[in-house]
Backbone as a printed PyTorch tensor [residue, N CA C, xyz], in Angstrom:
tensor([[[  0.8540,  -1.1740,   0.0000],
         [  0.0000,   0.0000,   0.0000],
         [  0.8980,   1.2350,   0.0000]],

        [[  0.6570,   2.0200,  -1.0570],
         [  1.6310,   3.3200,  -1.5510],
         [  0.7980,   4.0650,  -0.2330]],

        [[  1.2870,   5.4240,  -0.2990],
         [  1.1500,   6.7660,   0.3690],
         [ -0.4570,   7.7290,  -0.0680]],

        [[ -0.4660,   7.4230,  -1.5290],
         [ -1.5430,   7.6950,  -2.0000],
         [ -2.4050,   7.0160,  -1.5970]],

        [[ -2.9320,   5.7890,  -1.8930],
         [ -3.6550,   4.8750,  -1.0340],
         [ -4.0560,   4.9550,   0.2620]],

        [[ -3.0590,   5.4740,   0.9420],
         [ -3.2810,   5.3280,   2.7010],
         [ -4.2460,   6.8640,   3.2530]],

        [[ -3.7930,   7.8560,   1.9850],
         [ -4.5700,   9.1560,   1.7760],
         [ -4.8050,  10.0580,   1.4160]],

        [[ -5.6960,   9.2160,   0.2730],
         [ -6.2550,   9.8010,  -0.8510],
         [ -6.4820,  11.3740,  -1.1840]],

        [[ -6.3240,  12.3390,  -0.0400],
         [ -5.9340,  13.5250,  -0.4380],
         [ -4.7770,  14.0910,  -0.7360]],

        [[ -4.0760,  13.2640,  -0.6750],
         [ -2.3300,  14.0270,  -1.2790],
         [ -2.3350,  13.9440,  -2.8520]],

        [[ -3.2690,  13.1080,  -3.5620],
         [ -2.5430,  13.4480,  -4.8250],
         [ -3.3070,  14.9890,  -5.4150]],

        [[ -4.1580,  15.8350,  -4.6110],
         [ -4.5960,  17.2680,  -4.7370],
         [ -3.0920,  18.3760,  -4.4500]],

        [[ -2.4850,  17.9490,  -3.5750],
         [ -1.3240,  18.3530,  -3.2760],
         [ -0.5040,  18.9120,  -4.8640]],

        [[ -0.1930,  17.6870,  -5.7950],
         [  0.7310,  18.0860,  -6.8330],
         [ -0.0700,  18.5360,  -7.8400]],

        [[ -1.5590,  18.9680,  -7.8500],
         [ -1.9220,  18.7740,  -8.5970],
         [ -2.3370,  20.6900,  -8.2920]],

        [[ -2.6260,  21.1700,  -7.1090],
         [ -2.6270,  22.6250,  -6.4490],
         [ -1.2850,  23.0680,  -6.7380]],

        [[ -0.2200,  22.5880,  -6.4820],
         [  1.6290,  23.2020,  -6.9440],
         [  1.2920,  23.7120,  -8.0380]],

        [[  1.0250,  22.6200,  -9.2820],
         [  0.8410,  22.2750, -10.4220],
         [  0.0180,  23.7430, -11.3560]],

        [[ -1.0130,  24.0080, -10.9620],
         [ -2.2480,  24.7370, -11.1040],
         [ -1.4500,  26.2190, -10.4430]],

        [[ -0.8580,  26.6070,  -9.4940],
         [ -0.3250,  27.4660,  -9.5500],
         [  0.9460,  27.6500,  -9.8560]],

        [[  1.7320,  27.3530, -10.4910],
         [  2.9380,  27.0860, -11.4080],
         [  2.5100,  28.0140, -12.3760]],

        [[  1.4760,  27.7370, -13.2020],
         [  0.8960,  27.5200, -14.4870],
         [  0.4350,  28.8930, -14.4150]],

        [[ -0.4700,  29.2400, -13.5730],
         [ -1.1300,  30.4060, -12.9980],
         [ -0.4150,  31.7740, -12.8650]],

        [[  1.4160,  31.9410, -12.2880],
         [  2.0180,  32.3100, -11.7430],
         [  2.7660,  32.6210, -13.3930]],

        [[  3.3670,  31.6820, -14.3160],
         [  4.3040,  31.7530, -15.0140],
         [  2.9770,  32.3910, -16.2330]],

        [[  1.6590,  32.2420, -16.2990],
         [  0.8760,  32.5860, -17.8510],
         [  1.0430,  34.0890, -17.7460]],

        [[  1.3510,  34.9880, -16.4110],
         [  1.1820,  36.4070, -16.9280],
         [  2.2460,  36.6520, -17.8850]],

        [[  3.3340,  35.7950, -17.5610],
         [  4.2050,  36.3230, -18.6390],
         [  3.9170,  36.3290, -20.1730]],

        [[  2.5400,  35.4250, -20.5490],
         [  2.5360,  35.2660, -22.1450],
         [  1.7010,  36.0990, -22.6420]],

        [[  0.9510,  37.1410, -21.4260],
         [ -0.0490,  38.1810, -21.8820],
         [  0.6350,  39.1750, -22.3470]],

        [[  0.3200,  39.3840, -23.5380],
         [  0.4570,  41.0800, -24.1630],
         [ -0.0920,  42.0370, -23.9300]],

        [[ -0.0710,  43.1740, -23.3770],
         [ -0.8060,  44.7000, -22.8930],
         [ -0.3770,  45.2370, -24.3150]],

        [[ -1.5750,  45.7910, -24.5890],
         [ -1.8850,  47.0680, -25.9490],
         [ -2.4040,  48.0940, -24.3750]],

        [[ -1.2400,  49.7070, -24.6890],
         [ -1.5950,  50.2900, -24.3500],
         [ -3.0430,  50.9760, -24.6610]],

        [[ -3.4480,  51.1320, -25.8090],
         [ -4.7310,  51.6900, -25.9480],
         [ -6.0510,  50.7200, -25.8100]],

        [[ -5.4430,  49.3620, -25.2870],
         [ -6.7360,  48.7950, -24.6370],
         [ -7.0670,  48.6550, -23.0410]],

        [[ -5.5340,  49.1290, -22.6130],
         [ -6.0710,  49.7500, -20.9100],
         [ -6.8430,  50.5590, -20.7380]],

        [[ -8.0090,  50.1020, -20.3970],
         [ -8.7340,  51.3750, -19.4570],
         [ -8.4050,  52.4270, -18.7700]],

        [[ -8.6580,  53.1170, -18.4700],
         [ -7.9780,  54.1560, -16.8010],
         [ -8.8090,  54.8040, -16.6310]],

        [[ -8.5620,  55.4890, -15.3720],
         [-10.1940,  55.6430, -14.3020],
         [-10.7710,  56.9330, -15.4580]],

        [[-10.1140,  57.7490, -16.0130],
         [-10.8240,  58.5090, -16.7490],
         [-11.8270,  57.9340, -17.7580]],

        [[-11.4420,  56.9530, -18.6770],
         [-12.1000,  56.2280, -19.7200],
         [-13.8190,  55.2930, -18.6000]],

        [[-12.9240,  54.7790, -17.5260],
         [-14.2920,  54.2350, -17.3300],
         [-15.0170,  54.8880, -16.2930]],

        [[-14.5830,  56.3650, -15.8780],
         [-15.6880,  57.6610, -15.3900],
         [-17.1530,  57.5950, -16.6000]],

        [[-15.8450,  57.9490, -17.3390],
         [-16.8570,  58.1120, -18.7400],
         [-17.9170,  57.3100, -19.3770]],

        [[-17.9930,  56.0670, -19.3200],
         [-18.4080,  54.7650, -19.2960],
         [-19.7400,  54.4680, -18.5760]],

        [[-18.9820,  54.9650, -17.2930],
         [-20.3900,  54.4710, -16.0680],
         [-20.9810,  55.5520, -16.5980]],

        [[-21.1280,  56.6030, -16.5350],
         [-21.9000,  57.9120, -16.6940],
         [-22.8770,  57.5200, -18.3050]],

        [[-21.7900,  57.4600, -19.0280],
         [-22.6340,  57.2120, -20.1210],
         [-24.3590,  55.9340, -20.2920]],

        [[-23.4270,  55.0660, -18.9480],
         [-24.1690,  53.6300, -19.3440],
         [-25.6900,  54.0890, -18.2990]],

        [[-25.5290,  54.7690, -17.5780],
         [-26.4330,  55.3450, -16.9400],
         [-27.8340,  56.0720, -17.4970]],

        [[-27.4490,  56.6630, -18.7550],
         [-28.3950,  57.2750, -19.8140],
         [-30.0760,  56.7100, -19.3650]],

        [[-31.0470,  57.6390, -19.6790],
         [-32.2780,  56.9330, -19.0930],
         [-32.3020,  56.4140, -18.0200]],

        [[-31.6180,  56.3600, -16.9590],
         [-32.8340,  56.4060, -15.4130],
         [-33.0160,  57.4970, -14.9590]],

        [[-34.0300,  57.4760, -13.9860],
         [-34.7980,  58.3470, -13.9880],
         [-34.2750,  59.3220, -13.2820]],

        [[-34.9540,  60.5770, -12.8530],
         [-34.8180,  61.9000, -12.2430],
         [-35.1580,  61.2550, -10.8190]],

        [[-34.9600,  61.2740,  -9.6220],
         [-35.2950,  61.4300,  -8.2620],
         [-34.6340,  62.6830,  -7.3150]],

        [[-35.2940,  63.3100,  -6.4850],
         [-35.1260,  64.3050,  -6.1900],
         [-33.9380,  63.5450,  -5.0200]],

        [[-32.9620,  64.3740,  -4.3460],
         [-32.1690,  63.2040,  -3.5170],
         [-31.7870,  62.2370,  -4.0430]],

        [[-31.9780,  61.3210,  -5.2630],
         [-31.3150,  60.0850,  -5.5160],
         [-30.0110,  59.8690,  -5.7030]],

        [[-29.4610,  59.1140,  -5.8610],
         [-27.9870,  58.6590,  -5.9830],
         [-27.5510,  57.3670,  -5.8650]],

        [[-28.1430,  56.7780,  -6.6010],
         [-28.7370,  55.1480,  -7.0980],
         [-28.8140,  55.1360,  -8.4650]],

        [[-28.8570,  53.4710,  -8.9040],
         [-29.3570,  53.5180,  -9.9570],
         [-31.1330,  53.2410, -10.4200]],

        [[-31.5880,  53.8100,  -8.7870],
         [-33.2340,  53.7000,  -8.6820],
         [-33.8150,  55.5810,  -9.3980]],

        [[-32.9780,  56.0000,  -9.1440],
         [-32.8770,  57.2660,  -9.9020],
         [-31.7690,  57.9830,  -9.1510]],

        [[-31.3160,  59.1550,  -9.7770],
         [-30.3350,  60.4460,  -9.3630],
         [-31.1250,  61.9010,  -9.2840]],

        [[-30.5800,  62.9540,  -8.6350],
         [-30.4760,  63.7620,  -8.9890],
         [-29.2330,  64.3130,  -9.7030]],

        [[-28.9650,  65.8470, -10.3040],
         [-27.8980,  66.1310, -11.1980],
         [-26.7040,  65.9000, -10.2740]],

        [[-26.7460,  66.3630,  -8.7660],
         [-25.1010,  66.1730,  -7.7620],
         [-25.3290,  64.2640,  -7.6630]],

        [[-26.2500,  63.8360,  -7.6150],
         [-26.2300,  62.3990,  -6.6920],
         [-25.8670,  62.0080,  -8.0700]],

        [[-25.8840,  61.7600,  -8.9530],
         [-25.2720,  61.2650, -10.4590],
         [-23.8430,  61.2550, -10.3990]],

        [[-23.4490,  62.6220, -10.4170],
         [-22.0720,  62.7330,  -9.8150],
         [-21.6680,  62.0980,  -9.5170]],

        [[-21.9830,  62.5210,  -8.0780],
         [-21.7140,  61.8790,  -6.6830],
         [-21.2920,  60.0910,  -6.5800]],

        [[-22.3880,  59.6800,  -7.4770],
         [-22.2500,  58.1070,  -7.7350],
         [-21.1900,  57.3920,  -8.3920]],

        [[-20.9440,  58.0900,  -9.5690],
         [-19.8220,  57.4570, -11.0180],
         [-18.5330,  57.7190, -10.2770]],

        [[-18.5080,  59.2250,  -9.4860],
         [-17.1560,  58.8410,  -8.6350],
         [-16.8770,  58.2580,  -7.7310]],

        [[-17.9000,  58.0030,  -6.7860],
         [-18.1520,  56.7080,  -5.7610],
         [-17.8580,  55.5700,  -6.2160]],

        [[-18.3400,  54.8880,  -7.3430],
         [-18.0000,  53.9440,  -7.7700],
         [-16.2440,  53.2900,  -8.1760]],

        [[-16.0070,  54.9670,  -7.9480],
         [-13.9370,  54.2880,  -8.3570],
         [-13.5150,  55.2960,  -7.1670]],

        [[-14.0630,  54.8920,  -5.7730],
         [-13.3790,  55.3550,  -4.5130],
         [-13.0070,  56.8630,  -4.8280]],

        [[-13.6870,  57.8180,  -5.4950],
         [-13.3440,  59.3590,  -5.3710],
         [-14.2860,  59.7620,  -4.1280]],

        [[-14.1440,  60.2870,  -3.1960],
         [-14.6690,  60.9280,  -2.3050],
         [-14.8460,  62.5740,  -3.0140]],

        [[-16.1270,  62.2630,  -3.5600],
         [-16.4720,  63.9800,  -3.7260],
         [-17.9640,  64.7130,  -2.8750]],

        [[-18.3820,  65.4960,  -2.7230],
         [-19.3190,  65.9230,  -2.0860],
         [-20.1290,  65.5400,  -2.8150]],

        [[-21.6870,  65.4250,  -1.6620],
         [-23.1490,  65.1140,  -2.5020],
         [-23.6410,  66.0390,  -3.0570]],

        [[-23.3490,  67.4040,  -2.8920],
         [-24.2320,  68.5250,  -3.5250],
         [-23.4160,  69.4540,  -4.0020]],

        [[-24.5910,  69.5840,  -5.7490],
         [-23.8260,  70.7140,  -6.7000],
         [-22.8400,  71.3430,  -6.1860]],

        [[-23.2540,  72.3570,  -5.1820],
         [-22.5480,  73.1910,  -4.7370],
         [-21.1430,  73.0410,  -3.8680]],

        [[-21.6090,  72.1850,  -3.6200],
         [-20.2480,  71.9750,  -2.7410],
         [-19.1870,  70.6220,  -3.4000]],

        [[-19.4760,  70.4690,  -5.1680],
         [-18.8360,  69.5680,  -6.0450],
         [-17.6890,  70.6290,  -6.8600]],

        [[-18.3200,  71.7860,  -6.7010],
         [-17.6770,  72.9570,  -7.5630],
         [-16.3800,  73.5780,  -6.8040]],

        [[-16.1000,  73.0120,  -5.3470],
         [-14.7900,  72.9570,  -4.6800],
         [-14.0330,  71.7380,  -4.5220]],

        [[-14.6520,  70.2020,  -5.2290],
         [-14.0950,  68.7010,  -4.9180],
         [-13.0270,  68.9430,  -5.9180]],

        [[-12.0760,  69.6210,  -6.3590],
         [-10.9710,  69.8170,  -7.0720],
         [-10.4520,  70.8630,  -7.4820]],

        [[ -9.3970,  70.6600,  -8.8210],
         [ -8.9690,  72.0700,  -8.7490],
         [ -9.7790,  72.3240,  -9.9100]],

        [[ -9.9510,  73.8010, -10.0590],
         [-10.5790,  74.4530, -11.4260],
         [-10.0590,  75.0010, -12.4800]],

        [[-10.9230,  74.5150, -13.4230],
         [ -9.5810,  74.5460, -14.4760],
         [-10.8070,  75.7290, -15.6700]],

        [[-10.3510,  75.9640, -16.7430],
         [-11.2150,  76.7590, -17.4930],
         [-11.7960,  75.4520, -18.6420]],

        [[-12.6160,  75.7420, -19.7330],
         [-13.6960,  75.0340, -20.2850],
         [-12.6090,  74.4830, -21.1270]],

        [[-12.0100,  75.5030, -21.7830],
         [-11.0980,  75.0610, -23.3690],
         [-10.1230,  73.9260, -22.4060]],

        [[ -9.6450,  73.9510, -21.2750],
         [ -8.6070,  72.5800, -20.9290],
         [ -9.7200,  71.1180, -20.4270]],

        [[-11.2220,  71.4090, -20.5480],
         [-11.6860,  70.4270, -19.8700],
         [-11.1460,  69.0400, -20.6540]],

        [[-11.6820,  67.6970, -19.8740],
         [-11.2110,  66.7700, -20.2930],
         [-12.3350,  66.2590, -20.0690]],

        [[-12.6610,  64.8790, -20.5270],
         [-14.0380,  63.7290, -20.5040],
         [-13.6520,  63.5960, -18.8040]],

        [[-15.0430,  63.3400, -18.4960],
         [-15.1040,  62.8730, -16.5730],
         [-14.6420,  64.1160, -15.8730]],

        [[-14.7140,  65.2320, -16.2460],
         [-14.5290,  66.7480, -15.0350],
         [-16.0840,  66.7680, -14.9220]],

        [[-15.7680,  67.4600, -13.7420],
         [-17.1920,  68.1910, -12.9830],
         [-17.6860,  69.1830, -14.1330]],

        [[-18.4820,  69.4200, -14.2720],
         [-19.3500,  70.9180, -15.0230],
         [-20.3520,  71.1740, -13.8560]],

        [[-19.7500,  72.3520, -13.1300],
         [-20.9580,  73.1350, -11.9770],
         [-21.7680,  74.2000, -12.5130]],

        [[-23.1420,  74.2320, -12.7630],
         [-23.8860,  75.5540, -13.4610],
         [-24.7240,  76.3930, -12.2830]],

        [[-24.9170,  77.3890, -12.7370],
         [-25.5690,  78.3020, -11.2790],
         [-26.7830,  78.4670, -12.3820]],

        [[-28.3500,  77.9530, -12.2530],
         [-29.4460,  77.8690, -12.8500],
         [-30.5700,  78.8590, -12.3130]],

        [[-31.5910,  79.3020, -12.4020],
         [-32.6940,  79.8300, -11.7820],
         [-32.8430,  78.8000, -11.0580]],

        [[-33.2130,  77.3880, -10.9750],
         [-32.9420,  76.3200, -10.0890],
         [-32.2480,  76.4510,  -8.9160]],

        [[-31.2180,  76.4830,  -9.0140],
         [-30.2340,  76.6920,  -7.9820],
         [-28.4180,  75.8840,  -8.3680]],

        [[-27.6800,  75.3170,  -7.8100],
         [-26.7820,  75.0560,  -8.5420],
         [-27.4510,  73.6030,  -9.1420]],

        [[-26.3250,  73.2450, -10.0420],
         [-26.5420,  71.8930, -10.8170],
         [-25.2250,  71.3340, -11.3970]],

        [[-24.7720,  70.4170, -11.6220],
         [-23.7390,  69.4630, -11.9850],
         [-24.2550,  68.5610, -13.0160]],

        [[-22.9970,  68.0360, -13.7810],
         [-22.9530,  67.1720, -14.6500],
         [-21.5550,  66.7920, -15.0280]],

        [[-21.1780,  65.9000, -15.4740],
         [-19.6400,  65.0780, -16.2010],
         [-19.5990,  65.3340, -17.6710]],

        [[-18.4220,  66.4020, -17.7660],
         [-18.0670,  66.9460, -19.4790],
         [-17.6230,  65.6310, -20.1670]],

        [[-18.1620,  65.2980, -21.3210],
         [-18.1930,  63.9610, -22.1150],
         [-16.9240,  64.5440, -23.3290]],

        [[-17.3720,  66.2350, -24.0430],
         [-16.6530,  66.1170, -24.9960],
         [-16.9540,  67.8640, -25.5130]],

        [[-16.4200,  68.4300, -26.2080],
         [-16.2560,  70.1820, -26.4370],
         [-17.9400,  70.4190, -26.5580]],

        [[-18.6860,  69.3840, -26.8410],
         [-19.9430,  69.7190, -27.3050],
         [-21.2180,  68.5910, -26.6850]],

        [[-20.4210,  68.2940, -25.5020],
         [-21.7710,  67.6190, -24.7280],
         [-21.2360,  67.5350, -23.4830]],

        [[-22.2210,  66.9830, -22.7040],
         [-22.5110,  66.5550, -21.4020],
         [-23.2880,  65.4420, -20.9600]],

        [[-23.3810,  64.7510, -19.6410],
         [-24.4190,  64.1220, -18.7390],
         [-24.9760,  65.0300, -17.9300]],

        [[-26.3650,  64.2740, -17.6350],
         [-26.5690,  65.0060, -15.8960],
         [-28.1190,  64.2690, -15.9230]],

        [[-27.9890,  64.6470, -14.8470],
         [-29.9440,  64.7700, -14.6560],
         [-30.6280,  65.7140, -14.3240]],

        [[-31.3470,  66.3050, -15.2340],
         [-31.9540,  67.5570, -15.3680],
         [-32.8510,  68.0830, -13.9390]],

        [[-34.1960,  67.2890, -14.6560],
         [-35.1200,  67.2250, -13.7040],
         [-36.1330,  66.6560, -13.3940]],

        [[-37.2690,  66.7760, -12.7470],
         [-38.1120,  65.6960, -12.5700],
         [-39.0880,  65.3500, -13.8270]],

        [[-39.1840,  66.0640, -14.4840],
         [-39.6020,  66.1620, -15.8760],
         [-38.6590,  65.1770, -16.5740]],

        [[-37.6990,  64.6170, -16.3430],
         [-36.9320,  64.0840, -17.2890],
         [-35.8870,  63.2840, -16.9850]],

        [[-34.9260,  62.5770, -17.6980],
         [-34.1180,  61.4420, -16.9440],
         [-33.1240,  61.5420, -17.0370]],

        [[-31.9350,  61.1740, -17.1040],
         [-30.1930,  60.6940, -17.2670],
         [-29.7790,  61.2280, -18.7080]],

        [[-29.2300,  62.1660, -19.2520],
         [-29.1940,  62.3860, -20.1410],
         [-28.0600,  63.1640, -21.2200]],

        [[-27.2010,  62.7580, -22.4280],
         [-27.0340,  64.0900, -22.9590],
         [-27.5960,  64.8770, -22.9950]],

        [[-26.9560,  66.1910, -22.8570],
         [-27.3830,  67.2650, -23.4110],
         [-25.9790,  68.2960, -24.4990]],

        [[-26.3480,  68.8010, -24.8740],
         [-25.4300,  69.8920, -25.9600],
         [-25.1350,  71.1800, -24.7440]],

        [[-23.4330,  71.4640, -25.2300],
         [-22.8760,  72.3670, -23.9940],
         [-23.2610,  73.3520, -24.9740]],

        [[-24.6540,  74.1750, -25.6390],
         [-24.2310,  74.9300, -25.9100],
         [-24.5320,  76.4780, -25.2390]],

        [[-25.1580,  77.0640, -25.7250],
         [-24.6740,  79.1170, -25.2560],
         [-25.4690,  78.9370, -23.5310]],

        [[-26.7440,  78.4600, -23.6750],
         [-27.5200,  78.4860, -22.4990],
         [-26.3550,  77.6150, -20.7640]],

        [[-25.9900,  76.5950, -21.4190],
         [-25.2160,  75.9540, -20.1280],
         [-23.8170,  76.7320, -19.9000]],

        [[-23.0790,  77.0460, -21.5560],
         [-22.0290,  77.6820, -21.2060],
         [-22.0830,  79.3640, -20.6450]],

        [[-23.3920,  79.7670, -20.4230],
         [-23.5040,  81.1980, -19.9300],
         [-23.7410,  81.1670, -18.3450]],

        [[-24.1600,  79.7570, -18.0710],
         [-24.6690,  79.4120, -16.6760],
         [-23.9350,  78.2460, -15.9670]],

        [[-22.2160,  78.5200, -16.6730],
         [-21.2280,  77.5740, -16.3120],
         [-20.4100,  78.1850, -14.8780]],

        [[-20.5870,  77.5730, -13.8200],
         [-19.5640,  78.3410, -13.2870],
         [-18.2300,  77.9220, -12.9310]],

        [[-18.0310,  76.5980, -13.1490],
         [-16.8220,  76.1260, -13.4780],
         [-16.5700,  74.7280, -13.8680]],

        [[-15.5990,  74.7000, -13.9940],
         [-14.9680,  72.9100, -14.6070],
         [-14.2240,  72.7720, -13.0280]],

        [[-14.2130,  71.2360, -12.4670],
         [-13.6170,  70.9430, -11.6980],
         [-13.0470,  69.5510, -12.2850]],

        [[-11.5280,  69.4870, -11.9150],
         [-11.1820,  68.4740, -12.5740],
         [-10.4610,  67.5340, -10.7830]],

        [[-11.1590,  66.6070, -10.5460],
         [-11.1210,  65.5260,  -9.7890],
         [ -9.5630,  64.3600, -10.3540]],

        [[-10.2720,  63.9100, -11.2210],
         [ -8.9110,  62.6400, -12.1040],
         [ -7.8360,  63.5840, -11.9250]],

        [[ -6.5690,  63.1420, -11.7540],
         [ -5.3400,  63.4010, -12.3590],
         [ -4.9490,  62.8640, -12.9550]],

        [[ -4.0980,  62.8900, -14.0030],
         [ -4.0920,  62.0630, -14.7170],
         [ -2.7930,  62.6010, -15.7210]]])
């Protein structure tokens, strides 16, 4: 009577070495394409986008609905940014930069007849946010009306 025989769990033994050997030595055969890494900017951009259509909730910050800061508030939650819950106090969660340097995933803070409001700059000629209760998760176009009622870019990522 062998060793194996006497108990029957040792031959898991060479077979766990084995399995991490294999495990340990395959990173070496992976190739990285830099332009298929992600980075937290690309998938700011991502969550925000994939968000499109849910709904308006006043207070929300879920994907049961948002408001325009709790939207925010969420996509950077989701990659450990600690930024404030409200517009207003999102328009100091970094440094400020002017419109022409924005980048995809900065803050956009607007001062509205509303009161303040937020959204994530996508690109020279759009945005996210959530408007209002009238309406849901949404592009919108940065144009004369938001950029007259812009009061700043906050840029959070470094990058």
């Amino acid at each position: 009577m062998n060793a194996l025989d006497r108990h029957p769990v040792l031959w898991f033994i060479p077979v766990l070495v084995l399995t991490v050997l294999v495990f340990l030595n395959s990173g070496c055969l992976v190739k990285y394409h830099k332009d298929k890494i992600w980075h937290l900017r690309d998938k700011v951009v991502a969550l925000a986008r994939s968000l499109e259509g849910c709904r308006y909730i006043f207070g929300g910050e879920d994907i049961d609905g948002f408001d325009c800061s709790g939207l925010v508030w969420y996509v950077y939650d989701c990659y450990g940014m600690q930024i404030p819950r409200n517009a207003r106090k999102q328009r100091n969660a970094g440094r400020r930069i002017p419109l022409e340097r924005a980048r995809p995933g900065d803050i956009l803070v607007f001062r509205t007849r509303q009161g303040f409001h937020s959204g994530i700059y996508l690109s020279p000629k759009e945005f996210i946010h959530a408007p209002n209760s009238e309406s849901r998760v949404r592009f919108e176009i940065l144009n004369s009306y938001w950029k007259r009622n812009l009061l700043g870019v906050v840029r959070v990522i470094r990058d």
